[in-house]
C-alpha positions in Angstrom: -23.4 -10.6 6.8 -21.5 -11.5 3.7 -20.5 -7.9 3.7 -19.2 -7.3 6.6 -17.0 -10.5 6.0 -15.8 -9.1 2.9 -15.0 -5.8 3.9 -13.7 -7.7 6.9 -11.1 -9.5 4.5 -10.7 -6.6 3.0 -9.1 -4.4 5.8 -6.5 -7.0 6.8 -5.4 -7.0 3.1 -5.4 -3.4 3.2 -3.2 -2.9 6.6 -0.7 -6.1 6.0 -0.1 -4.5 2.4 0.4 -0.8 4.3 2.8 -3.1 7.0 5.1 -4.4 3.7 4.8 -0.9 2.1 6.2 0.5 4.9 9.0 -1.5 5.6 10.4 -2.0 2.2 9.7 1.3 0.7 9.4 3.6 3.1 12.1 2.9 5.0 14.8 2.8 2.2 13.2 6.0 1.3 14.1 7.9 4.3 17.5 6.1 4.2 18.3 7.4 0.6 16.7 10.8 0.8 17.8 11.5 4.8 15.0 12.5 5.9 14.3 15.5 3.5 11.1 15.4 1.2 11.4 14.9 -2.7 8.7 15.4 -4.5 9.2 14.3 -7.3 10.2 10.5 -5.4 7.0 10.7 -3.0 4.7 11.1 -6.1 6.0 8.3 -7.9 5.7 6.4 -5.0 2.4 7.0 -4.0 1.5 6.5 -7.5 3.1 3.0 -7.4 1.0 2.4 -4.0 -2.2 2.6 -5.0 -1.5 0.9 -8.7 -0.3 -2.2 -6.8 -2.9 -2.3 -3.8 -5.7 -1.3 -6.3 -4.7 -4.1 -8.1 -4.5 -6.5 -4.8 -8.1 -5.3 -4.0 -9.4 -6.6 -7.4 -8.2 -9.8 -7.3 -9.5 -10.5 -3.8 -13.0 -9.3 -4.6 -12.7 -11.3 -7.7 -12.6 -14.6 -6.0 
């Protein structure tokens, strides 16, 4: 049971940090690039992504 509430936990940490990704990344993204795909900006970014929400896992399993 102590599982499931932690991967519970988990999840909503998971989709509210994809929710603020989204709307303060992303959408700049698309704002500055116009729609057209830069490499070289989506790799940096992803990298950036999963640094930070690596990072937010840790410390929440860590409590």
């Amino acid at each position: 049971m102590i599982f499931l509430e932690h991967l519970f936990n988990l999840s909503i940490v998971i989709v509210i940090f994809n929710l603020v990704w989204g709307i303060l990344v992303k959408l700049p993204e698309i704002l500055l690039t116009g729609l057209k795909p830069s490499k070289p900006i989506n790799y940096i970014l992803c990298g950036v992504k999963y640094f930070l929400l690596s990072n937010l896992i840790y410390t929440n399993t860590t409590k």
